[in-house]
C-alpha positions in Angstrom: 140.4 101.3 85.4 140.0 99.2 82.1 137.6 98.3 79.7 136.9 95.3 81.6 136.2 96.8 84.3 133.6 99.4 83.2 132.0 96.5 81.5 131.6 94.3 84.8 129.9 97.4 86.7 127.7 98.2 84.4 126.5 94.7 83.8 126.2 94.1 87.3 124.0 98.3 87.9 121.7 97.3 84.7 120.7 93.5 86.6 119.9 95.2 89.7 118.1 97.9 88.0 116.1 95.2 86.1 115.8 93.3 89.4 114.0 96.4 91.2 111.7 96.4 88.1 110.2 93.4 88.9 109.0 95.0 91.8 109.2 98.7 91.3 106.7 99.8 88.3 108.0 102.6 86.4 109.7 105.3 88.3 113.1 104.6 86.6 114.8 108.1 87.1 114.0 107.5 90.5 116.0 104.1 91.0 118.8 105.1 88.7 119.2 108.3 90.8 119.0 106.0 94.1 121.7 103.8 92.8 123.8 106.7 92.2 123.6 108.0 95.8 124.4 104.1 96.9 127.4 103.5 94.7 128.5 107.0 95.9 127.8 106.0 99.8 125.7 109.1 100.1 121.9 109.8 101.8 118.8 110.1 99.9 115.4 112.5 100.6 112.4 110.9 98.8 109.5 113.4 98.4 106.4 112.8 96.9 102.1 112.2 97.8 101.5 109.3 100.4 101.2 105.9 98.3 103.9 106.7 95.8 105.9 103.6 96.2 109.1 105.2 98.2 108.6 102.7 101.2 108.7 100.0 98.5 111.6 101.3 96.5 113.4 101.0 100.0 112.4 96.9 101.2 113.0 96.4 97.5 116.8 97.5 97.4 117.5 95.7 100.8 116.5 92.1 99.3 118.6 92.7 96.2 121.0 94.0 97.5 121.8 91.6 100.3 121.0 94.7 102.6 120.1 94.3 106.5 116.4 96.6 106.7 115.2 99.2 109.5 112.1 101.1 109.1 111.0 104.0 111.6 107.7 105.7 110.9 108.2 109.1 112.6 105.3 111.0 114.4 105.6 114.0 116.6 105.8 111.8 119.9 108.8 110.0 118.8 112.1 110.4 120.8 115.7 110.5 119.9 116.4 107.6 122.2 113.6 105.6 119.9 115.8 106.1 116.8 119.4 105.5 118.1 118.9 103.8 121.0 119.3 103.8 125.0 121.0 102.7 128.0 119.0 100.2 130.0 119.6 99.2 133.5 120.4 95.4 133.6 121.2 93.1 136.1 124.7 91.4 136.1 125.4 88.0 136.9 126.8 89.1 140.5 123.1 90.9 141.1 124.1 94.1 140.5 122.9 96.5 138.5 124.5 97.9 135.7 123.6 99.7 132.2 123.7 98.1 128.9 123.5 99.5 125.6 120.1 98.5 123.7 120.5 99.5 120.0 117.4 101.2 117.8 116.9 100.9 114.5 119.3 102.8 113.3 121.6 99.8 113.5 121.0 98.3 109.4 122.3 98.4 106.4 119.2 100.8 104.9 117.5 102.8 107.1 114.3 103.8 105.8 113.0 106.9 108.1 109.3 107.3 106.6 107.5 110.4 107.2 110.5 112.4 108.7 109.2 115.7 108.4 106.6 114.2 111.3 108.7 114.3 113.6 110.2 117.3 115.8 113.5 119.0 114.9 114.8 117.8 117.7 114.1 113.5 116.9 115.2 114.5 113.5 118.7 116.2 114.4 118.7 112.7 116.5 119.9 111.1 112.6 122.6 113.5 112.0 125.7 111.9 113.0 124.5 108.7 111.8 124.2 110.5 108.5 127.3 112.0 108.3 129.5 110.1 110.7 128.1 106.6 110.5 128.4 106.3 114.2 126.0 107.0 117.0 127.0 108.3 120.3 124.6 107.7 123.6 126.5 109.1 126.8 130.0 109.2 126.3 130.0 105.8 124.1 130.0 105.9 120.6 128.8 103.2 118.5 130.1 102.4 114.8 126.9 101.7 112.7 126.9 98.4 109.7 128.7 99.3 106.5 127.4 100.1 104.4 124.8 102.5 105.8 122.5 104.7 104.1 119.4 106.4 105.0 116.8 106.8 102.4 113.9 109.3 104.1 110.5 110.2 102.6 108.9 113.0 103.3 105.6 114.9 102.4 105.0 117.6 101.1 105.3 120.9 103.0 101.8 121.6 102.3 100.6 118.7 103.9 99.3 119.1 107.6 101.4 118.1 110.6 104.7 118.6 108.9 108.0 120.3 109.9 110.7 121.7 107.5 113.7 119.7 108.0 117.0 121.5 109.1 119.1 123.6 107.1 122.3 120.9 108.4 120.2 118.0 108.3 119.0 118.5 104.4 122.7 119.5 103.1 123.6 115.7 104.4 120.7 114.4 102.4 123.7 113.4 98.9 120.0 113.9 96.3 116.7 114.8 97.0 114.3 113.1 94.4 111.1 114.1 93.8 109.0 110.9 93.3 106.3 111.4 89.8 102.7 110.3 90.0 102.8 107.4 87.8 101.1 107.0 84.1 98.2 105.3 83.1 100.4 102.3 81.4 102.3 102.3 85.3 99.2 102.4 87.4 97.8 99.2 85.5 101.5 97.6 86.2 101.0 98.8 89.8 97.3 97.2 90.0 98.3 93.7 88.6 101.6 93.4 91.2 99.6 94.3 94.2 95.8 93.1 93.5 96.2 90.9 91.0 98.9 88.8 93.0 101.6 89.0 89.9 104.0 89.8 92.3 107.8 87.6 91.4 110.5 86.7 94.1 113.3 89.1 93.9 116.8 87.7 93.4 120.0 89.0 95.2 122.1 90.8 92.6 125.5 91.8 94.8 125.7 92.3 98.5 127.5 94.8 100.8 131.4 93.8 100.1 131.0 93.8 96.1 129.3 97.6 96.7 132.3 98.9 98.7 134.5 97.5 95.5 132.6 99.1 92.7 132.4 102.0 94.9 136.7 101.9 94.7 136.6 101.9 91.3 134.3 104.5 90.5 136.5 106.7 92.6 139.3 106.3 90.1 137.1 107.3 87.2 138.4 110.6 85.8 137.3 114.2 85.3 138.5 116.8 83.0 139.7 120.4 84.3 136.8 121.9 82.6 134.1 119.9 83.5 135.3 119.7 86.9 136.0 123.7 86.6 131.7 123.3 85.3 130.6 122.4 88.4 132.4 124.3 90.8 131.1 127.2 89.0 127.5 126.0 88.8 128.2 125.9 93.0 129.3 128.9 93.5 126.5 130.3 91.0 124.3 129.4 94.1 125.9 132.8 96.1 124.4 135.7 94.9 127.8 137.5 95.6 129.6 135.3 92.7 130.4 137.9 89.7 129.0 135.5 87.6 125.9 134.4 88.9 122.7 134.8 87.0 120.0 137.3 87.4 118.3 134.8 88.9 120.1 133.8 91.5 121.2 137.6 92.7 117.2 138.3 92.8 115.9 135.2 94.7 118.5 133.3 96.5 118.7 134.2 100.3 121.7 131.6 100.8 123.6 129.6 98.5 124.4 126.1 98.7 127.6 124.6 100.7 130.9 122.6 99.3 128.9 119.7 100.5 127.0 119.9 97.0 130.5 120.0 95.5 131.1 116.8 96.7 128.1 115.8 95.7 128.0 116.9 92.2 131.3 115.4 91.6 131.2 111.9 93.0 127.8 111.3 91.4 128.5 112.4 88.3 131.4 110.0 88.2 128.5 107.0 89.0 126.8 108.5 86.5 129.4 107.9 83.4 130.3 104.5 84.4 125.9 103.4 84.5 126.5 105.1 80.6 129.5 102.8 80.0 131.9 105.9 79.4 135.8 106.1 81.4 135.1 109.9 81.8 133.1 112.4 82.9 130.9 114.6 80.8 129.1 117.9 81.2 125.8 116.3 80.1 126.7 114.0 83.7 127.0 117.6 85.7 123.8 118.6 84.8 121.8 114.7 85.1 122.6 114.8 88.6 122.8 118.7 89.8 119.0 119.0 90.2 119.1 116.4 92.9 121.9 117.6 94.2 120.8 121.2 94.5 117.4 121.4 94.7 117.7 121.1 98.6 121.2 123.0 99.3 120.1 126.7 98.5 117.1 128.5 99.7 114.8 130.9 98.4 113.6 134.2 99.9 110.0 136.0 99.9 110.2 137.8 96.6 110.6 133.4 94.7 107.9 132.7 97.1 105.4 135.6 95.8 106.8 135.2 92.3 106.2 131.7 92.1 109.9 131.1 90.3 111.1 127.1 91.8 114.3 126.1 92.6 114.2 123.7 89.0 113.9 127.2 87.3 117.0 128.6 88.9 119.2 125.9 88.6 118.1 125.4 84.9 119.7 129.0 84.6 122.6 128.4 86.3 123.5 125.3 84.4 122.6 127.6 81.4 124.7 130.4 82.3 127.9 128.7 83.6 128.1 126.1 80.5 128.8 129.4 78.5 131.1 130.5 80.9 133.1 127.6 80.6 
């Protein structure tokens, strides 16, 4: 990995970003966090208010991105067989009958499952080897899914009616959960003049699906110091209220802490993260940019946060806090 290199990617990650902007009116956290969980092949949970713009962040990222698009807008009736698919009797050329394989939408590029917390547990579990596994299995046939594949979910608020609380195993295979910002006066008038005012611009294809898997190999290679790697394995395990060194915090209102899954997670990211700065290592400053979205959904609170009204951004403030002294 040269300077050449570095120079190319981030080139290439500051056009698309620019590209989205055309479309996407402020909300830039938001795409430069989205871009991390692509280039690191990794799920996405986008939470915010109905109207937010996370349905168009999605359709916007398939066109420059040279991405194939499926949308499913989940509501309590839907089945599993309506997201992954289902065997259909057919008839063959010799008149008989015989089942063929009808594929759902999970079959694209970007799969954008709107609403999920709509749907039952059991419709939602239906995405979780196509999450993790990138392959769906109906009957005893399993079917590989288009590389690369990536499911970017919005959800609602908790607090809204008709909603379910995800899974505990479907959520730790979400790579970030964003939290999608109401936007400013200066954003809504941008938001106005694209949509009413028809100032809308066609968007451009910036790379497509083989030049992603090669930046992805390269940002593999980028390299970590023992002691920020050391960081955020400690900021992990600062999660379990049984770690020596967890914070007050954490031993108070943490009823489980969060999985090596949000290893992973810290770590790949944060290596996205230096090369979008145009630095050939990784920082601690890069630990702590992406461990709110990484965390936020991978450890869960118990009654005594809930009555005290302490959030999950509060505790993993701390914990960053408290291990970066440690280290």
């Amino acid at each position: 990995m040269d300077e050449k290199e570095i120079k190319i990617i981030v080139d290439k990650i500051k056009a698309i970003e620019l590209e989205i902007g055309k479309a996407i009116i402020g909300q830039k956290d938001i795409v430069k966090l989205v871009l991390i969980a692509i280039f690191s092949g990794g799920n996405v949970l986008l939470e915010g208010a109905p109207g937010l713009g996370k349905t168009q962040l999605v359709k916007t990222l398939s066109k420059v991105l040279d991405l194939s698009f499926s949308r499913i807008q989940f509501t309590p009736d839907l089945m599993p067989a309506d997201v992954v698919g289902t065997n259909i009797i057919v008839k063959s050329k010799l008149g008989n009958n015989a089942f063929e394989f009808q594929k759902g939408p999970v079959f694209a590029h970007l799969l954008l499952a709107d609403e999920i917390n709509r749907a039952t547990p059991k419709t939602q579990s239906a995405l979780l080897e196509a999450m993790q596994e990138h392959t769906v299995t109906v009957g005893v046939n399993t079917y590989k899914l288009s590389e690369p594949f990536m499911v970017l979910a919005t959800q609602n608020p908790l607090e809204n009616e008709g909603t379910y609380p995800l899974p505990e195993a479907q959520l730790d295979r979400f790579l970030f959960k964003l939290m999608v910002p109401f936007p400013s006066l200066e954003e809504l008038k941008g938001i106005i003049d694209v949509t009413i005012n028809n100032k809308a611009t066609q968007l451009n294809k910036i790379i497509d699906g083989d030049e992603i898997f090669e930046i992805r190999k390269v940002l593999k290679e980028v390299p970590m110091s023992k002691a920020v790697e050391e960081y955020a394995l400690k900021v992990i395990l600062a999660t379990h209220a049984d770690y020596t060194e967890a914070p007050e915090l954490t031993k108070k209102y943490i009823r489980y802490g969060a999985s090596p899954r949000a290893a992973q997670a810290i770590i790949s990211t944060a290596r996205v993260r230096a090369v979008m700065e145009g630095r050939y290592n990784v920082a601690f400053e890069d630990i702590r940019f992406v461990a709110f979205s990484a965390l936020r959904h991978r450890f869960f609170l118990n009654f005594d946060a809930m009555a005290d009204g302490v959030t999950a951004e509060e505790i993993i403030e701390e914990i960053l806090q408290s291990q970066l002294k440690e280290s």
